[in-house]
C-alpha positions as CSV (number, residue, x, y, z in Angstrom):
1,X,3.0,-31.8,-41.3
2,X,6.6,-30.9,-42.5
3,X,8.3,-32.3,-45.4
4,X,9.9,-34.9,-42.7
5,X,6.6,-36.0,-41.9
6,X,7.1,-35.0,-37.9
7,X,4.2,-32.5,-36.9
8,X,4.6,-28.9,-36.2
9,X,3.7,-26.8,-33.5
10,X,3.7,-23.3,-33.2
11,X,7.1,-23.8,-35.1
12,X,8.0,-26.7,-32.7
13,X,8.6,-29.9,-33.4
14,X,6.4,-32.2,-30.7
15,X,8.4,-34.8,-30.8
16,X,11.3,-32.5,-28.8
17,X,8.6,-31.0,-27.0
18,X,7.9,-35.0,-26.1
19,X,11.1,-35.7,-25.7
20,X,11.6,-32.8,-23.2
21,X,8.6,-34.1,-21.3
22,X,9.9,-37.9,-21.0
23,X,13.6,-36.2,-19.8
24,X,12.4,-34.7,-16.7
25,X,10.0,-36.9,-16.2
26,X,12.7,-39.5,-16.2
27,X,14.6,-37.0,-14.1
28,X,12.8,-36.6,-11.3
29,X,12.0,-39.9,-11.3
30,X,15.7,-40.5,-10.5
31,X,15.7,-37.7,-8.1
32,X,12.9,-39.0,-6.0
33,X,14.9,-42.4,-5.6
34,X,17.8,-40.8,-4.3
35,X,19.8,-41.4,-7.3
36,X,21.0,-37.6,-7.6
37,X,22.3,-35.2,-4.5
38,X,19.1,-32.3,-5.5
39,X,16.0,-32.2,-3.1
40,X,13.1,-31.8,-3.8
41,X,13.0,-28.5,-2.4
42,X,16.5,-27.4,-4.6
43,X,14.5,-28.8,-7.5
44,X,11.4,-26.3,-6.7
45,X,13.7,-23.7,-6.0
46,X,15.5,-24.1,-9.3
47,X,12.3,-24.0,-11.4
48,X,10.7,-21.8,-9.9
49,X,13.9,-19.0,-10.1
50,X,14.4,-19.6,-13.6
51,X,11.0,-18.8,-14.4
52,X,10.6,-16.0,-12.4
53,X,13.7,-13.9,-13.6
54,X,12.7,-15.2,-17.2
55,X,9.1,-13.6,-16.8
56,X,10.6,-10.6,-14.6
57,X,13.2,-10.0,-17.8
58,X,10.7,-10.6,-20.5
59,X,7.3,-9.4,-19.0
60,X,8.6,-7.3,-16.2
61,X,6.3,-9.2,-13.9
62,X,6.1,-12.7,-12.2
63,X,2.9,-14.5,-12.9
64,X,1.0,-16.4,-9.8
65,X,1.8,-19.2,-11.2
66,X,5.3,-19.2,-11.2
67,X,4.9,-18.2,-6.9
68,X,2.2,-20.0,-6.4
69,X,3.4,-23.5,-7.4
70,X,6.7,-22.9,-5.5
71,X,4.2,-21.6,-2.7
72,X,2.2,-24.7,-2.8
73,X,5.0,-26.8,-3.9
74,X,7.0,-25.5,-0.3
75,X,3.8,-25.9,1.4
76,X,2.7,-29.6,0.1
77,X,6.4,-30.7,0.6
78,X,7.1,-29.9,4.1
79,X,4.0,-31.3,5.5
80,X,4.5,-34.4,3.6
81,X,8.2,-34.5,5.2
82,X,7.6,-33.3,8.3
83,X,3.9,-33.5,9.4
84,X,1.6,-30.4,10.7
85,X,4.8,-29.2,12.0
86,X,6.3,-29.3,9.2
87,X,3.8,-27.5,7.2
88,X,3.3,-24.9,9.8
89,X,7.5,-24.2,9.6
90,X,6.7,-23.8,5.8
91,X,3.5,-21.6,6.2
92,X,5.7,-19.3,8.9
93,X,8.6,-19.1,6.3
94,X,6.0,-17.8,3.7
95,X,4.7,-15.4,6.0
96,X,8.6,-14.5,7.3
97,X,9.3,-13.8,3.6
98,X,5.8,-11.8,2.6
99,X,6.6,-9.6,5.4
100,X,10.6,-9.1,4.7
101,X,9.7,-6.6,1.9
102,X,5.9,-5.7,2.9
103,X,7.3,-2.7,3.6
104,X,8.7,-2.0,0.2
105,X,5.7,-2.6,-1.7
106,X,3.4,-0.3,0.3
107,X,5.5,2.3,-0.4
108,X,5.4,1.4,-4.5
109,X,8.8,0.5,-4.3
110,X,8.5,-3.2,-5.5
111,X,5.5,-5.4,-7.2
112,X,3.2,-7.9,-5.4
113,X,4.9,-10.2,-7.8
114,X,8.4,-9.7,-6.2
115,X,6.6,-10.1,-2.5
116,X,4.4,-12.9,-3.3
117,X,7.8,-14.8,-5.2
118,X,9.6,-13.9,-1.8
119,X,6.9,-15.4,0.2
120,X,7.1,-18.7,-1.7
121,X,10.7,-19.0,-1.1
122,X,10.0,-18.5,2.1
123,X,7.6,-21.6,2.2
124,X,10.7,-23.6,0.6
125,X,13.6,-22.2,2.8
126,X,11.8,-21.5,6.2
127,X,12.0,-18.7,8.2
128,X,15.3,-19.0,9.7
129,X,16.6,-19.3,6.4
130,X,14.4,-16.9,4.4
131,X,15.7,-13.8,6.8
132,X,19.0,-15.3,5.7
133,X,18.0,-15.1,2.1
134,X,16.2,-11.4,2.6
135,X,19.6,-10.0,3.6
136,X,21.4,-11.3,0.4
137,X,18.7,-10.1,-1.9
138,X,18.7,-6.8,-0.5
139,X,22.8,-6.8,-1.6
140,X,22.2,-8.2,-4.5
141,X,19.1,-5.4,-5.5
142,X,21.4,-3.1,-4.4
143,X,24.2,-4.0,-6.8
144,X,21.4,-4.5,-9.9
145,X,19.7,-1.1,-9.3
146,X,23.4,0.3,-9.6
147,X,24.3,-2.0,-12.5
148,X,20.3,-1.0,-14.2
149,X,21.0,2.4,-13.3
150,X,24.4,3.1,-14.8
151,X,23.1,1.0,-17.9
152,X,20.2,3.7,-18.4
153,X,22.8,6.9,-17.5
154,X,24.8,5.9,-20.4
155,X,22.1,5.4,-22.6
156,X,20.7,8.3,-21.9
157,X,23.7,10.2,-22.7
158,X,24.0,8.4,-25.9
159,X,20.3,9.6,-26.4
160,X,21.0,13.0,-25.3
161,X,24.1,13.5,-28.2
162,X,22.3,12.4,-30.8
163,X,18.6,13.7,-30.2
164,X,18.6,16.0,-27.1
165,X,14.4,16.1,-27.3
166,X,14.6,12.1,-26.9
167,X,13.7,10.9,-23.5
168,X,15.8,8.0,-22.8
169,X,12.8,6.1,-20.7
170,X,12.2,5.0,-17.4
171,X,10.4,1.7,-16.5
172,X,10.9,-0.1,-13.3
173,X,14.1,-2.6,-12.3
174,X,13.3,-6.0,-12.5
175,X,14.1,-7.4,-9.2
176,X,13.4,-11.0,-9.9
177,X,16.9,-11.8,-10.1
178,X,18.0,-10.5,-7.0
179,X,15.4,-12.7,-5.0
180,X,16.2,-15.8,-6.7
181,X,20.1,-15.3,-6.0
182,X,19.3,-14.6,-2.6
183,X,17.5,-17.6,-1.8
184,X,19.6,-19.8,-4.2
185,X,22.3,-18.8,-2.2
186,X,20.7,-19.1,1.3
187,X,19.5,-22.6,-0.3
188,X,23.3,-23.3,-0.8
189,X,24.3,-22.5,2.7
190,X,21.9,-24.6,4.5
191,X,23.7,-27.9,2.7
């Protein structure tokens, strides 16, 4: 107990960690009733991107939980909208968007964490919309390889003046970030 008399947790105070809870309860709440202009699917989408480039950042790897509960999530939501065709236009997407960089991974060039991420987009965007989506990432991996890249050049020449015998470092480019602004923006074109 702190000095206020609200517990601790982990350096937290539960009752922000409650009141966090109660707010998106209450939020999607008012989603669901058609009291704000996000679907359900956006709402997925959203979560599901910002924990995926946080873990990419931080861990340099997505978890299966963060694509399997957008996988699931996709999955579970378009049969419930649209019926066994619906959920088969989600399962196709998934399998549209494992597939887009399949490729890619074979060849070490990306984690199953990037694939499996892309493949639960695709189970919230659909296939159309997920090729869409595969063409913007690819732009947008493009542009943060060159941006990670030049970052690591100049670092490395910073390294190399001050300590030649220094090895700057490697490590692979999170590409988290360029998935979720590719189907984020696909997502935006559809409305």
């Amino acid at each position: 107990m702190a000095a206020s008399g609200r517990p601790y947790f982990g350096g937290i105070r539960v009752s922000v960690g409650v009141s966090a809870a109660a707010w998106i309860t209450h939020s999607a709440a008012w989603i669901g009733s058609g009291g704000g202009t996000m679907t359900a699917v956006a709402g997925i989408a959203l979560a599901a991107g910002c924990a995926a480039v946080v873990e990419d950042l931080w861990r340099r790897r997505v978890s299966n939980w963060t694509s399997g509960g957008a996988l699931a999530g996709g999955l579970i939501w378009h049969w419930f909208e649209g019926g066994w065709k619906g959920g088969l236009l989600a399962l196709a997407g998934a399998a549209t968007g494992f597939a887009i960089f399949l490729v890619f991974y074979l060849m070490n060039g990306m984690g199953g964490g990037d694939l499996k991420l892309m493949a639960a987009f695709g189970s919230l965007l659909g296939p159309r919309s997920i090729l869409t989506a595969g063409w913007i990432t690819a732009v947008a991996g493009a542009l943060l390889a060159a941006l990670f890249l030049g970052f690591r050049w100049a670092k490395r020449r910073r390294s190399a003046a001050i300590a030649p015998c220094i090895e700057a470092g490697g490590g692979a480019i999170p590409y988290a970030p360029a998935i979720v602004v590719g189907a984020w923006l696909a997502l935006l074109g559809r409305t």
